[in-house]
KEZAKOL-787599 format. One record per residue (C-alpha): x, z negated, y; residue in one letter. Coordinates in Angstrom, 3 decimals. Example, Ala and Ser with C-alpha at 12.3 -4.5 7.8 and 13.67 -1.06 7.14 Angstrom:
BEGIN
<pt c1="12.300" c3="-7.800" c2="-4.500" resn="a"/>
<pt c1="13.670" c3="-7.140" c2="-1.060" resn="s"/>
# end
This chain:
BEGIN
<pt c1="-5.186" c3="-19.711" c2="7.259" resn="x"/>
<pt c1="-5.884" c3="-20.633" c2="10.818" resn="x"/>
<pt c1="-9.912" c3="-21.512" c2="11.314" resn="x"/>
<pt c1="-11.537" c3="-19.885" c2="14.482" resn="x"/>
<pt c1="-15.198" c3="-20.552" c2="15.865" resn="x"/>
<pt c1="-17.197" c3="-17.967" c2="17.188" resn="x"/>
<pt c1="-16.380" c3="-19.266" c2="20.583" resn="x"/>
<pt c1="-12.637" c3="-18.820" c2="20.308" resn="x"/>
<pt c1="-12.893" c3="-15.340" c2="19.051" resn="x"/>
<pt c1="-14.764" c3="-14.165" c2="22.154" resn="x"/>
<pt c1="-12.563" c3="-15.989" c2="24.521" resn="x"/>
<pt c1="-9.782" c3="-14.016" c2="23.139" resn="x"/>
<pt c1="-11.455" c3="-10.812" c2="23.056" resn="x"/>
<pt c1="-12.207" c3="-11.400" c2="26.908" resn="x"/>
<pt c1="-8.532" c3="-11.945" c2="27.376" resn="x"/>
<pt c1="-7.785" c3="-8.974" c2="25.868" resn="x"/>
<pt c1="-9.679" c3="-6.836" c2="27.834" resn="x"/>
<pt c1="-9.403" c3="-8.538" c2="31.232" resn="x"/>
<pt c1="-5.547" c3="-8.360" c2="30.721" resn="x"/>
<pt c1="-5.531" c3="-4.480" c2="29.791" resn="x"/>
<pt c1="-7.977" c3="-4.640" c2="32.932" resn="x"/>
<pt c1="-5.308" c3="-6.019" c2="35.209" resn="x"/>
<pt c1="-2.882" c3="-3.459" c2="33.669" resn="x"/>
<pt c1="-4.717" c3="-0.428" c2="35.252" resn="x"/>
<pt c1="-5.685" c3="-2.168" c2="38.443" resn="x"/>
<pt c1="-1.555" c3="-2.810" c2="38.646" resn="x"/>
<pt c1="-1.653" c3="0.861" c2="38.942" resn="x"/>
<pt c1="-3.578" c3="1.450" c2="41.808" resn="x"/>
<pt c1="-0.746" c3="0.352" c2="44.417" resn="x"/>
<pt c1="1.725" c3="2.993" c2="42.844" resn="x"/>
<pt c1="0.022" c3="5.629" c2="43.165" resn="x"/>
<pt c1="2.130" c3="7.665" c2="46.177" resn="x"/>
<pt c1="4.412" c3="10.263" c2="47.376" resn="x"/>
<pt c1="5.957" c3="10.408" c2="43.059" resn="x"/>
<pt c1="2.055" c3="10.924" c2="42.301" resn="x"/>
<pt c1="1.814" c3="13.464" c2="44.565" resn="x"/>
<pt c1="4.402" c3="15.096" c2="43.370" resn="x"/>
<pt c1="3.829" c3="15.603" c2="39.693" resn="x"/>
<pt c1="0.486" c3="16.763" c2="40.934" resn="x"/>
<pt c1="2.450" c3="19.572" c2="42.461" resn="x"/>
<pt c1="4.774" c3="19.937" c2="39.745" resn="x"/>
<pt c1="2.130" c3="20.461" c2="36.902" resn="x"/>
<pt c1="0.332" c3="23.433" c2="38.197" resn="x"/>
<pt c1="4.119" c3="25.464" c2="38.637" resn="x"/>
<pt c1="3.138" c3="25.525" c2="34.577" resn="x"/>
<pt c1="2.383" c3="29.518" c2="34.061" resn="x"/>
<pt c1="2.312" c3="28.501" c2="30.594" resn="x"/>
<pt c1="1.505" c3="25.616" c2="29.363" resn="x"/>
<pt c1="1.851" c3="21.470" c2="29.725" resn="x"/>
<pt c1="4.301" c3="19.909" c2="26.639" resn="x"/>
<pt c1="3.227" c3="16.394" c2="25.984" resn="x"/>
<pt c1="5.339" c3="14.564" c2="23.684" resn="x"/>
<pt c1="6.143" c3="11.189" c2="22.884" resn="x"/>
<pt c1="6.482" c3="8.911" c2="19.701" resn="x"/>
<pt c1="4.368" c3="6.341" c2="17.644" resn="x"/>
<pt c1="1.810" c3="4.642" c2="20.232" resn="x"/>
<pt c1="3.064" c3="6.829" c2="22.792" resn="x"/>
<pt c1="2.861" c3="10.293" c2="20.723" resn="x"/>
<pt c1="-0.867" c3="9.131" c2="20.387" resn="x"/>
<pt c1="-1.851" c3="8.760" c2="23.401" resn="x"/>
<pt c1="-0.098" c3="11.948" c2="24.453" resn="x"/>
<pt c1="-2.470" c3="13.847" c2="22.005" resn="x"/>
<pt c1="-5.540" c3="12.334" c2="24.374" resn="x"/>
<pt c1="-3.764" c3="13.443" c2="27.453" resn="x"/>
<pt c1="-2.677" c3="16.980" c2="26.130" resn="x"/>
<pt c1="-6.411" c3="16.931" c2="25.086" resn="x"/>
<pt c1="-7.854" c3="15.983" c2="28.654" resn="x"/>
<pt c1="-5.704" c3="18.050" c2="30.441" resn="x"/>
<pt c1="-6.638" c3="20.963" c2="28.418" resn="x"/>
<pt c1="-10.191" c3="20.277" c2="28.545" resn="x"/>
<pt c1="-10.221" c3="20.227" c2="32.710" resn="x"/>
<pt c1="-8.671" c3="23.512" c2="33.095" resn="x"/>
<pt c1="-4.769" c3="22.890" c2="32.805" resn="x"/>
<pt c1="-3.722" c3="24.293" c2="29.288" resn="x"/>
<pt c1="-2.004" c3="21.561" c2="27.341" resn="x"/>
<pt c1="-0.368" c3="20.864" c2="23.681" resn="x"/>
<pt c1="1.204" c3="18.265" c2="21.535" resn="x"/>
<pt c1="4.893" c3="18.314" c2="20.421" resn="x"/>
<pt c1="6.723" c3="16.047" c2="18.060" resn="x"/>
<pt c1="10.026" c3="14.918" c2="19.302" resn="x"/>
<pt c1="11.244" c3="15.046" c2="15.813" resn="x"/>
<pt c1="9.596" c3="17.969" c2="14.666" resn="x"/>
<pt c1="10.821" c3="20.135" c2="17.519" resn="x"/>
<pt c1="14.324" c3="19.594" c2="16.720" resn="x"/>
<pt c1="13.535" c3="20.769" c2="13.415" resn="x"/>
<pt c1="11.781" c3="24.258" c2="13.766" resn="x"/>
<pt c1="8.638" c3="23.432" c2="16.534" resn="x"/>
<pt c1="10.699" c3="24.365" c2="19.831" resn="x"/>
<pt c1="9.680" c3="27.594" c2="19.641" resn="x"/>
<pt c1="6.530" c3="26.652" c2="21.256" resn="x"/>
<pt c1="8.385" c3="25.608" c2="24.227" resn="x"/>
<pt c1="9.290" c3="28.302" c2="27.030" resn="x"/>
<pt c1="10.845" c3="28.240" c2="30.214" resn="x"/>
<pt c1="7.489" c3="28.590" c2="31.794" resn="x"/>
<pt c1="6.156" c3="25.504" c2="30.609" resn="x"/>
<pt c1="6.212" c3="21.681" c2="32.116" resn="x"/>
<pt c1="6.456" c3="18.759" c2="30.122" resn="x"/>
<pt c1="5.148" c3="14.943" c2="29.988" resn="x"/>
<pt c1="7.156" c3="12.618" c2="28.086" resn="x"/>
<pt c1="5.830" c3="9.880" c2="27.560" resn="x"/>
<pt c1="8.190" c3="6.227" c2="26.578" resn="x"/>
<pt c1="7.554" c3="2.534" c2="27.402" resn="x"/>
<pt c1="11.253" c3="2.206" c2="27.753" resn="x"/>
<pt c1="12.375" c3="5.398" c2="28.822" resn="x"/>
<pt c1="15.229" c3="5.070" c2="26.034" resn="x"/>
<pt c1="13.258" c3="6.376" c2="23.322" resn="x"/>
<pt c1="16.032" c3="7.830" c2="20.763" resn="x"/>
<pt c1="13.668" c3="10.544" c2="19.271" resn="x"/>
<pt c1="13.192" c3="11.975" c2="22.821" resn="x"/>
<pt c1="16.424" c3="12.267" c2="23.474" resn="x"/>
<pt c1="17.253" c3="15.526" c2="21.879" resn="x"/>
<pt c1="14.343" c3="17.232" c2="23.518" resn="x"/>
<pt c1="15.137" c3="16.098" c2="26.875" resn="x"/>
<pt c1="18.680" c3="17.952" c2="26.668" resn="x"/>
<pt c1="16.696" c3="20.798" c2="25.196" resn="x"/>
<pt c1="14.227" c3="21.134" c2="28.171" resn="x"/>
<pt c1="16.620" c3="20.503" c2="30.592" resn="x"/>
<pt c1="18.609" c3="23.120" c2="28.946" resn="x"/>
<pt c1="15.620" c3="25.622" c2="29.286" resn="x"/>
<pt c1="15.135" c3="24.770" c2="32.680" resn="x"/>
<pt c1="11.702" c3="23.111" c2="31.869" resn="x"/>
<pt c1="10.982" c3="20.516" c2="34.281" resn="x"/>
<pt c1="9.441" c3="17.148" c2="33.261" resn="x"/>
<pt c1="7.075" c3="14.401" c2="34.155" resn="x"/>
<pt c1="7.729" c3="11.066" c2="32.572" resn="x"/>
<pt c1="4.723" c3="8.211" c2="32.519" resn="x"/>
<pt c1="7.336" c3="5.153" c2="31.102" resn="x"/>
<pt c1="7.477" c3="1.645" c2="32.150" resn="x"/>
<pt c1="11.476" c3="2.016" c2="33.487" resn="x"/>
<pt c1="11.090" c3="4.634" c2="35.647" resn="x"/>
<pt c1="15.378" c3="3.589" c2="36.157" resn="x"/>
<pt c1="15.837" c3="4.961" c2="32.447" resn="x"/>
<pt c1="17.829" c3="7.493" c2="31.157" resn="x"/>
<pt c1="14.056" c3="9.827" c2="31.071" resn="x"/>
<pt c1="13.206" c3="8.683" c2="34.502" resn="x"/>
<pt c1="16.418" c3="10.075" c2="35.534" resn="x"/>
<pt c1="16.290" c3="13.229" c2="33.941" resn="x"/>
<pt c1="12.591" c3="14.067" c2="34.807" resn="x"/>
<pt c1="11.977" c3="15.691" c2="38.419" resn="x"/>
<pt c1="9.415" c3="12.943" c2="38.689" resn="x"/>
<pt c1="8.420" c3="9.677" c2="36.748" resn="x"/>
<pt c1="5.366" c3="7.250" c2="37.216" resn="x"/>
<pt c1="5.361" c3="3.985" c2="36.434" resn="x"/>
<pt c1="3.316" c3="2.303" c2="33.908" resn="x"/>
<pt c1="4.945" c3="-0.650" c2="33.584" resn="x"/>
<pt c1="2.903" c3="-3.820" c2="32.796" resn="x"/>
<pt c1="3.905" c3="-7.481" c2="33.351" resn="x"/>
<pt c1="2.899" c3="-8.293" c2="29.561" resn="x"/>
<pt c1="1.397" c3="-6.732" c2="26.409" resn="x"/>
<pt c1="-2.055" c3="-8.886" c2="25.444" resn="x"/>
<pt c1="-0.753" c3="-8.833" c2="21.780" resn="x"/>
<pt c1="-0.087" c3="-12.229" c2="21.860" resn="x"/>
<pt c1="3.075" c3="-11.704" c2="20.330" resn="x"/>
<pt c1="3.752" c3="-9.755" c2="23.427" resn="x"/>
<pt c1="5.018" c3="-7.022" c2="21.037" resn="x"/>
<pt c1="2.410" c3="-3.921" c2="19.736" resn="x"/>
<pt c1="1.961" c3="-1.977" c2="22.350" resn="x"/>
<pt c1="-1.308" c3="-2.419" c2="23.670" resn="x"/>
<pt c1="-1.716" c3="-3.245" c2="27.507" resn="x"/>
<pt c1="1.343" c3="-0.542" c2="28.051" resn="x"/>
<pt c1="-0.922" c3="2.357" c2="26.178" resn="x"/>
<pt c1="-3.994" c3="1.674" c2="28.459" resn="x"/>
<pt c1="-2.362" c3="2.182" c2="31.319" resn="x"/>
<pt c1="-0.567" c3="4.728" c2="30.600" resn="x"/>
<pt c1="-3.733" c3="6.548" c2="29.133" resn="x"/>
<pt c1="-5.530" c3="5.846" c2="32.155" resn="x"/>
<pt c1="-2.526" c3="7.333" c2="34.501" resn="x"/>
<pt c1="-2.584" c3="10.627" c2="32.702" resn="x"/>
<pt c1="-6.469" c3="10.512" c2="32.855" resn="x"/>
<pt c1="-5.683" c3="9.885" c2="36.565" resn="x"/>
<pt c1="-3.345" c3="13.083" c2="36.383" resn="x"/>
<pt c1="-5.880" c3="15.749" c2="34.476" resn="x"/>
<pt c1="-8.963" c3="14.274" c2="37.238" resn="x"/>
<pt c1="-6.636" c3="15.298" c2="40.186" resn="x"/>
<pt c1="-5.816" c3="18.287" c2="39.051" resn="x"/>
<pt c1="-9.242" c3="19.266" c2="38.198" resn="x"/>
<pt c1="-10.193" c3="19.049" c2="41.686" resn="x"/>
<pt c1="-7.247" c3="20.471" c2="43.274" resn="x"/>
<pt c1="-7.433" c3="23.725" c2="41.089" resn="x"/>
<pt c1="-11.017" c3="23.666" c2="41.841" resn="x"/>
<pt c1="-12.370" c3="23.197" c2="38.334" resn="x"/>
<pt c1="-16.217" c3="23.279" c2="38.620" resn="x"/>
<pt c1="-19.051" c3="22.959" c2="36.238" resn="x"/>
<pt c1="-19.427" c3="26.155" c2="35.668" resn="x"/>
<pt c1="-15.171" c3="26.579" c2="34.364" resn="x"/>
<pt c1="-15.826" c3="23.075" c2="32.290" resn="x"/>
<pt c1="-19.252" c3="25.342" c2="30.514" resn="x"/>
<pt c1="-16.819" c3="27.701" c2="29.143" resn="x"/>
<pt c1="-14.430" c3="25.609" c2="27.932" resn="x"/>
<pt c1="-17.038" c3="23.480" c2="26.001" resn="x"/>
<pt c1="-20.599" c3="24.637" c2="24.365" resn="x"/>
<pt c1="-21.575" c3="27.790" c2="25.320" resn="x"/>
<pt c1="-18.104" c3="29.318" c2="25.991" resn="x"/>
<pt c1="-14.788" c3="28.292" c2="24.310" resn="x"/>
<pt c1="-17.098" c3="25.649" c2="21.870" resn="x"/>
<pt c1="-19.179" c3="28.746" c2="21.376" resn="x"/>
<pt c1="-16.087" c3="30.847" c2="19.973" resn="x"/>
<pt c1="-14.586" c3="27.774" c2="18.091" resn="x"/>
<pt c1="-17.889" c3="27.698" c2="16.266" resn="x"/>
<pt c1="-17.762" c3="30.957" c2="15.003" resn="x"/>
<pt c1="-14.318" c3="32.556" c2="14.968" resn="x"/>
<pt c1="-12.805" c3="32.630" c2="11.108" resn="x"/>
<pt c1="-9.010" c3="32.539" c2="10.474" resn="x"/>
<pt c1="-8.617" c3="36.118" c2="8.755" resn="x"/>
<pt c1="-9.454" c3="37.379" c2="12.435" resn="x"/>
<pt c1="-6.344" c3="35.559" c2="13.577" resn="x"/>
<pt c1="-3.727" c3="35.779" c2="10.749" resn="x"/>
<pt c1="-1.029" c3="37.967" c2="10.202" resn="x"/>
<pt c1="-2.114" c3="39.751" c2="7.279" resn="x"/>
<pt c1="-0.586" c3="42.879" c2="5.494" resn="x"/>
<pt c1="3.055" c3="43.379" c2="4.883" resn="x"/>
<pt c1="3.255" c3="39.412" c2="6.367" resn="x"/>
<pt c1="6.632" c3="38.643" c2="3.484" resn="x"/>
<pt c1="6.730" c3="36.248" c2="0.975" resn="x"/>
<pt c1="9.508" c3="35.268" c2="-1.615" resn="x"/>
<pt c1="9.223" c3="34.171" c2="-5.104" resn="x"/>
<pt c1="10.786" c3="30.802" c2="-6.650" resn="x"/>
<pt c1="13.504" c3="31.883" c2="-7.712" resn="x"/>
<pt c1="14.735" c3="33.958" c2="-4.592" resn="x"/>
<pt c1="17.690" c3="32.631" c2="-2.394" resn="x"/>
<pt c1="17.490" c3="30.825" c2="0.459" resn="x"/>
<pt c1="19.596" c3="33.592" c2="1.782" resn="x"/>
<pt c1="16.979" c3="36.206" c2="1.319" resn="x"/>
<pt c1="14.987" c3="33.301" c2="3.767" resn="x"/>
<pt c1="16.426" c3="33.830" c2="6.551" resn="x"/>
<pt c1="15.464" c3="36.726" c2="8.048" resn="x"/>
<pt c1="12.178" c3="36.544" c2="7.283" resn="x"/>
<pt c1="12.144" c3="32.875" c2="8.957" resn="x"/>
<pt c1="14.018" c3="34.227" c2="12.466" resn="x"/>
<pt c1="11.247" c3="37.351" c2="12.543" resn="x"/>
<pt c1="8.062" c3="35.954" c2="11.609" resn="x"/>
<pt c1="8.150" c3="32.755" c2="13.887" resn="x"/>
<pt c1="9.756" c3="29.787" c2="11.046" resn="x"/>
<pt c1="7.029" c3="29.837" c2="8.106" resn="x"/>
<pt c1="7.755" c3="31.690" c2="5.126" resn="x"/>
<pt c1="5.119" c3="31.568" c2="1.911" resn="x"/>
<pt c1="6.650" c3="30.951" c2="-1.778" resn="x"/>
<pt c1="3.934" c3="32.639" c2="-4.551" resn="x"/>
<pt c1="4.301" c3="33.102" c2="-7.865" resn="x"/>
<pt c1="4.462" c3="36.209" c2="-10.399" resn="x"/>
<pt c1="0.619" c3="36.217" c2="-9.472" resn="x"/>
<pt c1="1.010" c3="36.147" c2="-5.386" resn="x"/>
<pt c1="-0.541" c3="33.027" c2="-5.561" resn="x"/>
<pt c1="0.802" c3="30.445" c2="-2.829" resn="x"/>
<pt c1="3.089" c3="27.605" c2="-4.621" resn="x"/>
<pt c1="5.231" c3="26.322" c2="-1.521" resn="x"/>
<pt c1="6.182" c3="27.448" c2="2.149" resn="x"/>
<pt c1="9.907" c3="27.211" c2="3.476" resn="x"/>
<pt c1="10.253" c3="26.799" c2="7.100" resn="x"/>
<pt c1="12.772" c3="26.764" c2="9.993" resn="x"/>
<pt c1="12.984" c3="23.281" c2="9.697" resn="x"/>
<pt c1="13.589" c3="23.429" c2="6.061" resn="x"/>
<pt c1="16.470" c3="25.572" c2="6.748" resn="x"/>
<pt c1="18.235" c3="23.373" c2="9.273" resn="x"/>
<pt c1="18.293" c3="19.921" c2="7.115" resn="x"/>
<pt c1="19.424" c3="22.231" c2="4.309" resn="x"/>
<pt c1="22.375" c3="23.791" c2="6.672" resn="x"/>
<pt c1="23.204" c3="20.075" c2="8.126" resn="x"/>
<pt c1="23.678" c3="18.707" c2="3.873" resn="x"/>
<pt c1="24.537" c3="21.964" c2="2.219" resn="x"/>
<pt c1="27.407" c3="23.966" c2="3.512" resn="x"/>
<pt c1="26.282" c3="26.517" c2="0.190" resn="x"/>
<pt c1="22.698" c3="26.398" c2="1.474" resn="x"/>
<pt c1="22.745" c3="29.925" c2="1.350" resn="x"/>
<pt c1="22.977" c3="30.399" c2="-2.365" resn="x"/>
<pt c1="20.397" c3="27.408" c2="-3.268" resn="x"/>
<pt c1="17.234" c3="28.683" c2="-4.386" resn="x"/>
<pt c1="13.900" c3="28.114" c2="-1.942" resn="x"/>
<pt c1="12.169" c3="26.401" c2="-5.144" resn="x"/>
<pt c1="14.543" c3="23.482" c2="-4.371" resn="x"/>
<pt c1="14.029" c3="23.656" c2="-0.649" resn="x"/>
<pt c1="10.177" c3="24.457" c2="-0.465" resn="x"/>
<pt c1="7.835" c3="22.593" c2="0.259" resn="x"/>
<pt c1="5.344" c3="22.128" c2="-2.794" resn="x"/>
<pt c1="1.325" c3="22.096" c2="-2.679" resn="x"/>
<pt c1="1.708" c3="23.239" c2="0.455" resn="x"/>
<pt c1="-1.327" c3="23.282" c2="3.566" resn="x"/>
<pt c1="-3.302" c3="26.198" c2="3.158" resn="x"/>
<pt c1="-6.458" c3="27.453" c2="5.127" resn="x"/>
<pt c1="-9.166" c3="30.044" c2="2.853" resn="x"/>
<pt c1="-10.249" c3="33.458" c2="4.303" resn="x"/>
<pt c1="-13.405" c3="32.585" c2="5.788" resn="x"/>
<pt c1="-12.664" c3="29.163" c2="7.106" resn="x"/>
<pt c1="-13.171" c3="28.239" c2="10.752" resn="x"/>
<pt c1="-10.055" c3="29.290" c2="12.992" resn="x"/>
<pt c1="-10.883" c3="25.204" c2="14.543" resn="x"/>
<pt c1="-10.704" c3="24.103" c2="11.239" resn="x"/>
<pt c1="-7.103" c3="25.686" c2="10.888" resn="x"/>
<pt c1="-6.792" c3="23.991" c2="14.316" resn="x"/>
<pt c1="-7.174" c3="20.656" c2="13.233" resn="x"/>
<pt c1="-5.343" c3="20.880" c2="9.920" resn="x"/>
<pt c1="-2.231" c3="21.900" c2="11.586" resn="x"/>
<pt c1="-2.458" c3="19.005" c2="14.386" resn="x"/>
<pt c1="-3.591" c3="16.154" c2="11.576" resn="x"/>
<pt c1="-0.596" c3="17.472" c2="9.522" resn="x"/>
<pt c1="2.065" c3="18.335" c2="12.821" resn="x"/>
<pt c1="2.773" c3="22.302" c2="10.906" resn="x"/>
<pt c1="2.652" c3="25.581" c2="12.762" resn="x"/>
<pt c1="1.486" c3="27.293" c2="10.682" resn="x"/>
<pt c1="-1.090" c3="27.737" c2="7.638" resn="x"/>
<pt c1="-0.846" c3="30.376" c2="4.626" resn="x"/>
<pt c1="-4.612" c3="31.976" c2="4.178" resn="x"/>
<pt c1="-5.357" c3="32.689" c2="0.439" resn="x"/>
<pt c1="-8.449" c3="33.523" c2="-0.852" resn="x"/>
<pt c1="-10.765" c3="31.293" c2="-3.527" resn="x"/>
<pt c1="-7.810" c3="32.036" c2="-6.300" resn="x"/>
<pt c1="-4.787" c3="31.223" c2="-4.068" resn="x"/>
<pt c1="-3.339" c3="34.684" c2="-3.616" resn="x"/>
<pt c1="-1.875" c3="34.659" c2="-0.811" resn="x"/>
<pt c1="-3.473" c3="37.196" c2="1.939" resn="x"/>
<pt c1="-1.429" c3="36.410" c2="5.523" resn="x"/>
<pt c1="-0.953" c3="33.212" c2="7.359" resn="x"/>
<pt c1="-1.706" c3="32.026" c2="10.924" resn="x"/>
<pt c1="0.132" c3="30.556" c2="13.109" resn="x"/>
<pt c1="-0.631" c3="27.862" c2="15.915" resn="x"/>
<pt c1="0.339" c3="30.202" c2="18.608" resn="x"/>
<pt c1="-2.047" c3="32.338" c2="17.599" resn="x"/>
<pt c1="-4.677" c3="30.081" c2="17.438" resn="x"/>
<pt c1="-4.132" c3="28.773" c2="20.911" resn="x"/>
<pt c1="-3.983" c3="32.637" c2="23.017" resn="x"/>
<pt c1="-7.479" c3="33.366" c2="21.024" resn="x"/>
<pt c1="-9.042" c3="30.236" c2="22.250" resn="x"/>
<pt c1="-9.585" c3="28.234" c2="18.836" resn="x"/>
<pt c1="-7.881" c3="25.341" c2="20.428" resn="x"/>
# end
């Protein structure tokens, strides 16, 4: 094990940060007409931002969707992965996305690029190959490349994610002022307003409660599907006691068509997922929130202190009655 004085581990802290330093000053010069332009292409959102991206990238897009949402310019997270497998549905034709890739080759993206493309959805990429195959298929990308990473090994992404966290910061600042965001909007959406409503609103006042269907163990996963296409992909599994054992979702359904071809006579107990998530009545609606984001679901079943099951809530829910 390599010894290191005091001395040598502040010299390479300062190298650190004056290297992710020079990153974002590398920015400044690129800032033009393709800033401009996403600047004009974000507000055309009459629903919402998607920002998506994976590993270092999918975290930082949380912290963007998060600024941009806090400044007046509504904004969620989506998994690459996990909107191939159920979460699309909380992307519309409306919307405008920000994909976010170092490389801009990202295979996980890949599938929800066709998709939004598809829906007509256009998309912002921050990547550092703005000559990739997402540059190419966004209507404008920024670059964030930087000359090195200060890993040493010049290999975990660390000088790359600061600069591309400080573009989108960039981003959510402009648009503040061009919408003409003022104190006053930022009060409501923090205490006093929005904050206020987070604090107090409780999950049963959201949910889908009575006559919301469920399906014992036993049941086919034909007697799933209907149930999955009308009530938005989340489907409860409860016991001879209506107490919640397992949910079955949309995504659940597609790995099980893509391995199965007699997925419809399987039963859901070998398809569900077990121990599932579950919010209590009288829970906060944030708290819901934050359980669905920590865990990437979209939705929660709501039981009460025994586990019977009494309705479930989903994210988009959540979202148009301002818990997020």
């Amino acid at each position: 094990m390599n010894a290191h004085s005091a001395e040598d581990l502040l010299a390479e802290a300062r190298r650190v940060l004056e290297a992710e330093g020079r990153a974002i000053e590398g920015l400044v010069n690129r800032i033009g007409a393709n800033f401009v332009k996403a600047v004009e292409v974000l507000p055309e959102a009459r629903g919402r931002v998607i920002v998506s991206g994976v590993g270092k990238s999918g975290i930082i897009g949380r912290k963007i969707a998060a600024t941009f949402t806090s400044t007046g310019t509504p904004a969620t997270f989506l998994h690459p992965v996990e909107g191939l497998h159920g979460d699309l549905g909380l992307v519309g034709p409306e919307d405008v996305a920000v994909l976010i890739s170092k490389s801009g080759a990202t295979s996980e993206l890949a599938g929800l690029i066709d998709y939004l493309i598809r829906l007509g959805v256009p998309i912002v990429a921050l990547t550092g190959n703005t000559g990739s195959s997402l540059g190419r298929a966004s209507a404008v990308a920024l670059d964030c490349s930087v000359q090195e990473e200060a890993c040493p090994l010049d290999l975990a992404p660390t000088t790359s994610t600061t600069a591309t966290l400080a573009m989108g910061d960039a981003l959510a600042v402009v648009l503040l002022q061009k919408k003409g965001f003022k104190e006053e909007d930022f009060a409501l959406l923090h205490p006093g307003g929005s904050l206020g409503r987070k604090l107090t609103l409780r999950v049963e006042e959201v949910m889908v409660g009575e006559g919301y269907p469920s399906l014992e163990e036993d049941s086919l996963m034909r007697a799933c599907i209907v149930p999955l296409a009308k009530m938005r992909g989340t489907v409860p599994i409860v016991d001879g006691e209506d107490r919640v054992v397992g949910v079955v979702t949309a995504g659940d359904l597609t790995r099980l068509m893509e391995r199965d071809p007699g997925f419809l006579e399987v039963e859901v107990n070998e398809v569900m997922t077990r121990t599932p998530k579950v919010v209590r009545m009288g829970e906060l609606a944030s708290a819901a929130v934050h359980l669905m984001e920590k865990h990437g679901i979209m939705a929660l079943p709501v039981v009460d202190e025994s586990g019977h099951l009494k309705g479930i809530v989903h994210l988009h829910d959540l979202m148009r009655s301002g818990a997020v």
